[in-house]
C-alpha positions as CSV (number, residue, x, y, z in Angstrom):
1,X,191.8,109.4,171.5
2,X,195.5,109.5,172.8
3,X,196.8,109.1,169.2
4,X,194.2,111.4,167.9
5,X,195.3,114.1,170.3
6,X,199.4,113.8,169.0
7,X,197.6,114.0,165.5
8,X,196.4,117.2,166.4
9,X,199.5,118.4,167.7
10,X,201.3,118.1,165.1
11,X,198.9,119.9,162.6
12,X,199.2,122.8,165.1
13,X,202.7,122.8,165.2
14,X,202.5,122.9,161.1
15,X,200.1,125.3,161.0
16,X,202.2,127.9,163.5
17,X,205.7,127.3,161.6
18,X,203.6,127.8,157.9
19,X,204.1,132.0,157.5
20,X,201.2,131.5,155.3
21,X,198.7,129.9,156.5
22,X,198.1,131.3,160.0
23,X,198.0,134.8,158.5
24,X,195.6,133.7,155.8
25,X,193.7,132.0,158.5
26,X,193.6,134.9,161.4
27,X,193.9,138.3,159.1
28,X,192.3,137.6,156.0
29,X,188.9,137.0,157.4
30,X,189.1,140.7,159.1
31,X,190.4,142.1,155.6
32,X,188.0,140.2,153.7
33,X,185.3,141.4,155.6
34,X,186.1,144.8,155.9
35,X,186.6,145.2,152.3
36,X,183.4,143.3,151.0
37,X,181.0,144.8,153.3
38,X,181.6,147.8,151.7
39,X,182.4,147.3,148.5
40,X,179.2,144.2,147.9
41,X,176.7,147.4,147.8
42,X,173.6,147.6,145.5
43,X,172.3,150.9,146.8
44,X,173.1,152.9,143.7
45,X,173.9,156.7,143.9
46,X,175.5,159.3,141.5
47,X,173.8,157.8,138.7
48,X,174.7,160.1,135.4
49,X,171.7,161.9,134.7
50,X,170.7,163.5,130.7
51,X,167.9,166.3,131.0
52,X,166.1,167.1,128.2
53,X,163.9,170.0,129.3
54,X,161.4,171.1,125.9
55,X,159.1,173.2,128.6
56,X,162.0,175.3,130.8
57,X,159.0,176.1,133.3
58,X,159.4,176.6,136.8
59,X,157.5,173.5,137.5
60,X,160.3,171.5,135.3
61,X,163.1,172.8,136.4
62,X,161.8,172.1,140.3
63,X,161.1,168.7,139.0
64,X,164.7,168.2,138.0
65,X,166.2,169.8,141.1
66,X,164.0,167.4,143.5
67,X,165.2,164.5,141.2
68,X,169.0,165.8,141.6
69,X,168.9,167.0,145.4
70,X,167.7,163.0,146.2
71,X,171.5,162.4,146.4
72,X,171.1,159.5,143.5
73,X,171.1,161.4,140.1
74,X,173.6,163.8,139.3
75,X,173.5,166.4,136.2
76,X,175.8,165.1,133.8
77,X,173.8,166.4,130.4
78,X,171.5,169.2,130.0
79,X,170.3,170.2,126.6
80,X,167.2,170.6,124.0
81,X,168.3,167.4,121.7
82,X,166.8,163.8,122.4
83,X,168.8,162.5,119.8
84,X,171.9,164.0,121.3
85,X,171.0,162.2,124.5
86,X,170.1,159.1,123.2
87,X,173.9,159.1,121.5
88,X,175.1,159.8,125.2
89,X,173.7,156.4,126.3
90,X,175.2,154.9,123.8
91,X,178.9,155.9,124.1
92,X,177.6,154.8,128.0
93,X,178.3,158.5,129.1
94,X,175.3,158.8,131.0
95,X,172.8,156.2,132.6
96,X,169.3,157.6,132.2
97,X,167.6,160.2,130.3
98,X,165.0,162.8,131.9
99,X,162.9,164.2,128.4
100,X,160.1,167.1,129.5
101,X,157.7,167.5,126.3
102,X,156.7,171.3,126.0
103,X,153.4,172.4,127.9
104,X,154.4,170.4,130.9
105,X,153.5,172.9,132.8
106,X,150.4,174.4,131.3
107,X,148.8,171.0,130.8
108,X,149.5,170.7,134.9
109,X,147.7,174.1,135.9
110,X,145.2,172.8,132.8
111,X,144.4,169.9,135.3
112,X,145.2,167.2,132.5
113,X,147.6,164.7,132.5
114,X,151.6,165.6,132.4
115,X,153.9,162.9,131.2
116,X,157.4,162.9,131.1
117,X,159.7,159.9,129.5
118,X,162.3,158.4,131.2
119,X,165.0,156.5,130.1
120,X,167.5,154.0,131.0
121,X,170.7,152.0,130.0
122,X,169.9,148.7,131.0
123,X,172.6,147.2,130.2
124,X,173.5,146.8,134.1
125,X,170.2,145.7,135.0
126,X,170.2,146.1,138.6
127,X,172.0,149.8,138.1
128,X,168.7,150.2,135.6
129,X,166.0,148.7,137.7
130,X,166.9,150.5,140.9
131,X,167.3,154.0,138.8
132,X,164.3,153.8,137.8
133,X,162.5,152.7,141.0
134,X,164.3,156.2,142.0
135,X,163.1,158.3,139.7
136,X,159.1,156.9,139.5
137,X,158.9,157.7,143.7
138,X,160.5,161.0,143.6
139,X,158.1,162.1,140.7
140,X,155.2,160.4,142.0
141,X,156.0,162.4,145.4
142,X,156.6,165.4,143.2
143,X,153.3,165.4,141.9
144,X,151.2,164.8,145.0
145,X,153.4,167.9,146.6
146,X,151.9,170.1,143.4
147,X,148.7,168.5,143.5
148,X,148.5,169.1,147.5
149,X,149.7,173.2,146.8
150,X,146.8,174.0,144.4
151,X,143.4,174.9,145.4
152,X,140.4,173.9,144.3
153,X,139.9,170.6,142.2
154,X,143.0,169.3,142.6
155,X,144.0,169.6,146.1
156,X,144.3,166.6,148.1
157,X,142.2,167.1,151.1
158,X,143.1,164.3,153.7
159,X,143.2,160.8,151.5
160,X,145.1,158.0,152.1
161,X,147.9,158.3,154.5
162,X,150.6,155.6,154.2
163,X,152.9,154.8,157.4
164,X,155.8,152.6,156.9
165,X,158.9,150.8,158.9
166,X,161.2,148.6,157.5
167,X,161.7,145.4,160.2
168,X,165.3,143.9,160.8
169,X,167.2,147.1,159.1
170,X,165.3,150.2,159.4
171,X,167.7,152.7,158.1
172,X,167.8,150.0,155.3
173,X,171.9,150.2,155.7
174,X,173.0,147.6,153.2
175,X,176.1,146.8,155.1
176,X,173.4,145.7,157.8
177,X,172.1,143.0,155.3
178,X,175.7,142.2,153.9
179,X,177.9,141.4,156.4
180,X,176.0,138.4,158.4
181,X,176.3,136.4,155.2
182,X,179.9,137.7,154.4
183,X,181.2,136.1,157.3
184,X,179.3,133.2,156.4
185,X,181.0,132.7,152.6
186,X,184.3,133.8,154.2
187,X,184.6,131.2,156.8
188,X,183.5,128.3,154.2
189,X,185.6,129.6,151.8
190,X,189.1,129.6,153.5
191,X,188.1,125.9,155.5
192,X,187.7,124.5,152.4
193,X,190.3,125.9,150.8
194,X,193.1,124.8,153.3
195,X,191.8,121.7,154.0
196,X,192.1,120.8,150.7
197,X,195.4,122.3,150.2
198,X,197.0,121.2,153.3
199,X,196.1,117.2,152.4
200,X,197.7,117.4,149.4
201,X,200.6,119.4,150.0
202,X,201.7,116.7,152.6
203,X,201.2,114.6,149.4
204,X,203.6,116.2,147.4
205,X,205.8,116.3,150.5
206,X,206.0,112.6,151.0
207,X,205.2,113.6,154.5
208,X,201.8,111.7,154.5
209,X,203.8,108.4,153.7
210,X,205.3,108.0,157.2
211,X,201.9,108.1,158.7
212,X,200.4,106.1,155.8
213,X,202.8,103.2,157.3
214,X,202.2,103.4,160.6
215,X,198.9,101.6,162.7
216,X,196.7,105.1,162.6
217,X,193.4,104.2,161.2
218,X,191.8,106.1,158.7
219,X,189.1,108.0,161.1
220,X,191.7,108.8,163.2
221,X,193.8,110.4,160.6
222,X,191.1,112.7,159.1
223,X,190.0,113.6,163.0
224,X,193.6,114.7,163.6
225,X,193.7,116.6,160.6
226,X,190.1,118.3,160.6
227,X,189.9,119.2,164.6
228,X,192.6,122.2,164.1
229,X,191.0,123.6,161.4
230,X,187.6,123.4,163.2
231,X,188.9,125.2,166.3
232,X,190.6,127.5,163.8
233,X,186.9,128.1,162.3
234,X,185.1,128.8,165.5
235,X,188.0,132.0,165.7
236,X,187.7,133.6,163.1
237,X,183.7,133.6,163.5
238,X,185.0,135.0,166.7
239,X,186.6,137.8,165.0
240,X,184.5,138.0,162.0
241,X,181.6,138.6,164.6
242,X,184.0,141.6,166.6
243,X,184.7,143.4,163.1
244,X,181.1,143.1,162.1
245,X,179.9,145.1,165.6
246,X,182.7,147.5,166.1
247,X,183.0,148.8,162.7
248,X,179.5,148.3,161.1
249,X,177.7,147.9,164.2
250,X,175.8,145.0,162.9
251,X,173.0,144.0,164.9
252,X,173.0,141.0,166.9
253,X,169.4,140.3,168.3
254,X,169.6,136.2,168.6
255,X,171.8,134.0,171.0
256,X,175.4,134.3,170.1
257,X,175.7,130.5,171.6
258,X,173.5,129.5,169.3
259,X,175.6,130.9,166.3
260,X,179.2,129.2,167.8
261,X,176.7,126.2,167.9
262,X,175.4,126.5,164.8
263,X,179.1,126.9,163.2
264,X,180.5,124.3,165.0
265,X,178.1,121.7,163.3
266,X,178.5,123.6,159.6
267,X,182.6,123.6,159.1
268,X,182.7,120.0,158.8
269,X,180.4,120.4,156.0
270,X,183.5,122.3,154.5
271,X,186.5,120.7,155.8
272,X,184.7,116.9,154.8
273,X,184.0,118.8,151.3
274,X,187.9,119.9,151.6
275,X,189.1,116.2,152.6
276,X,186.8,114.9,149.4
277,X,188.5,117.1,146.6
278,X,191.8,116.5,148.5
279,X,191.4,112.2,148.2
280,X,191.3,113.3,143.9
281,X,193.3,115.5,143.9
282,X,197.1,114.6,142.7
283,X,199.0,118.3,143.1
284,X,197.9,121.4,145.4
285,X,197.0,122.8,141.6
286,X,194.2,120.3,141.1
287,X,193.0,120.7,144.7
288,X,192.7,124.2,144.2
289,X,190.8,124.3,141.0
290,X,188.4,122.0,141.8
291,X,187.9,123.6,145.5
292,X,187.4,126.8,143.4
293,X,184.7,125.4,141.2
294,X,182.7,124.2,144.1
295,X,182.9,127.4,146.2
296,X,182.2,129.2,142.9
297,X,178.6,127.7,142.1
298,X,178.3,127.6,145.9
299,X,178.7,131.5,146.2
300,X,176.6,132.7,143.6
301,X,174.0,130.9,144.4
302,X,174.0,131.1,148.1
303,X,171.8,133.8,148.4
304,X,173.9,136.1,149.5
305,X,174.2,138.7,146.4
306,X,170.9,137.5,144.9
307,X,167.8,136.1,146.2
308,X,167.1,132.8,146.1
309,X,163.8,132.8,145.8
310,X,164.1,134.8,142.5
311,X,166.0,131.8,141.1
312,X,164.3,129.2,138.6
313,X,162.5,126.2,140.4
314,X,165.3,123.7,139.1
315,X,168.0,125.8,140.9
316,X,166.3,126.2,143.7
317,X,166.2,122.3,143.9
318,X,169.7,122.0,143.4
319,X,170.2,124.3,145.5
320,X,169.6,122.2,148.9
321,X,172.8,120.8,148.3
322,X,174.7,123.9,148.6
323,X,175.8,123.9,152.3
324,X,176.7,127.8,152.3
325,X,173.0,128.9,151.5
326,X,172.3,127.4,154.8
327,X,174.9,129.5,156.9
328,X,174.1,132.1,155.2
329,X,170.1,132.1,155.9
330,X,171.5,130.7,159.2
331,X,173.0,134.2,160.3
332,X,171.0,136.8,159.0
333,X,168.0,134.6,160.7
334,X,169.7,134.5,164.0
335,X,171.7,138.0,164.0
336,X,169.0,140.4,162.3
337,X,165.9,138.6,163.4
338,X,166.8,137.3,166.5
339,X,165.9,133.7,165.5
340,X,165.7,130.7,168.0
341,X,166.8,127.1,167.6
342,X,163.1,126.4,166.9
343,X,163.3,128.8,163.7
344,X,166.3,127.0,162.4
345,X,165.6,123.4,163.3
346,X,165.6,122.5,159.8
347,X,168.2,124.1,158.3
348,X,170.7,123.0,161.1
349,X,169.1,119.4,160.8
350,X,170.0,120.0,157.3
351,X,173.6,120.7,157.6
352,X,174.2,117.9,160.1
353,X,173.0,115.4,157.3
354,X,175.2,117.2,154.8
355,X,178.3,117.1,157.4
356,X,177.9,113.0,158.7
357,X,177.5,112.2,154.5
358,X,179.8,114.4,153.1
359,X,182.7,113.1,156.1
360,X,181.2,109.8,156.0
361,X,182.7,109.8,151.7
362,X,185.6,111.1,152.6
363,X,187.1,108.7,155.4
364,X,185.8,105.5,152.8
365,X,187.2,107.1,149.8
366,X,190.9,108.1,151.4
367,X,193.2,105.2,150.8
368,X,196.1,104.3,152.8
369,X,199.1,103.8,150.9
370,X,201.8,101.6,152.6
């Protein structure tokens, strides 16, 4: 362990005289954080709203204030002409399309059914399927308000009262949601990145020669190198996890041993991933590509902008070997739930597997060349 130890002091000593790296690797992290967590937001608002009122009634135009005053549709249209809206949509002017037919009201007080059409550009279907989730509540809540203010047939006398909570976020803040899995992508991202990087730069160097030469076995080698960049790991979940409380006050219900724990077993997932690409890897170029095309796939499919449950069966199968949906699941279980070892046996049993084979290919693929 002697020679292991110099090993290590000598990557530190690289890493503190590189006026890269130690920047990228203590203050991107905190910028990286701070700016997705607020930017990665699907609550949509201000959505550009075309009102075609045929009725004018009072009972319309409260419909369309309620719709406007909900804080996610603003007025951007208002007119007689469907057509004229419909070409709004088109030239992507505004998003959805509120058409009253005339008699809205009068069929209302008549007791028969009023229907309205609404409209939306689906071509961003998230910004399209959340619209409209808008808009059906606030007129389904408008019409049990109108229904509930008219004697007689119509009135709702007592019914079916629904109570709700939301569990785990209950002001349904998406930053809440966001930000455990942010520091998740962010902490595999840069690991793997550097590793990768840093192996072949000394490559380019000619630096790696001299200890190519010497007696340093090959497990030795890749300990030296990987140990800094695991300590390194461990602090920026460290500040990743001080950023998270004092600017978005994230919650943190479960045992914040358990997460230091937990990423201490799942960055040599990343730096062995890191040491792979670096073994076939010929230029820092190369490295970086191929790092990029892993962390790529990995990303998008971690779970952390889209569910994974929502993927296709095949993807969800080829999923299991994407080590950053784990850490991902990993701390929104632990920090928003409060989860115990005993809730993440598997996935932790998971990414110890994933680190001892993915490690395990990269000390018997790395060749010493004398």
């Amino acid at each position: 362990m002697r020679t292991v130890f110099f090993l290590v002091q000598k990557e530190f000593l690289q890493i503190f005289r590189n006026k890269v790296m130690l920047p990228l690797l203590l203050v991107m992290p905190i910028f990286q954080t701070l700016l997705l967590s607020f930017a990665a937001n699907y609550e949509v608002k201000n959505l550009a709203l075309a009102v075609v009122d045929h009725d004018l009634s009072p009972v319309s135009r409260q419909l369309t204030a309620k719709i406007c005053g909900s804080g996610y549709f603003k007025i951007q249209d208002f007119g007689f002409s469907a057509v004229a809206a419909d070409e709004a949509m088109a030239l992507d002017k505004v998003d959805m399309i509120l058409e009253i037919p005339a008699n809205f009201e009068r069929d209302l007080m008549r007791r028969e059914p009023g229907t309205i059409s609404l409209s939306a550009n689906a071509i961003n279907a998230v910004k399209a399927g959340l619209g409209m989730g808008y808009a059906q509540n606030i007129v389904r809540d408008f019409s049990l308000e109108l229904a509930e203010s008219q004697p007689g047939e119509g009135q709702i006398p007592g019914g079916i009262q629904v109570i709700y909570s939301n569990w785990y976020n209950p002001r349904l803040d998406y930053k809440t949601f966001m930000v455990p899995g942010i520091l998740g992508e962010i902490v595999a991202l840069i690991i793997c990145f550097l590793t990768a990087l840093n192996i072949v730069r000394e490559r380019e160097m000619g630096t790696i020669e001299q200890l190519n030469v010497t007696p340093v076995q090959k497990w030795q080698f890749i300990l030296g190198k990987l140990l800094p960049f695991w300590l390194l790991s461990l602090i920026m979940m460290t500040l990743g996890l001080a950023v998270g409380k004092m600017v978005f006050d994230t919650p943190m219900l479960g045992d914040l041993k358990l997460v230091f724990a937990y990423t201490a077993t799942f960055t040599p997932c990343m730096l062995g991933l890191g040491f792979l690409i670096s073994n076939f890897a010929d230029s820092q170029q190369q490295a970086m590509f191929t790092a990029w095309f892993f962390m790529l796939i990995f990303i998008l499919m971690c779970g952390l902008f889209t569910p994974v449950d929502s993927m296709p069966e095949w993807a969800q199968w080829l999923n299991m070997l994407n080590p950053v949906k784990y850490f991902v699941e990993f701390m929104r279980l632990v920090l928003l739930k409060g989860a115990g070892f005993s809730d993440i046996r598997e996935n932790y049993f998971s990414v110890l597997t994933y680190a001892i084979v993915v490690n395990g290919l990269a000390i018997w693929t790395y060749k010493k060349r004398a």
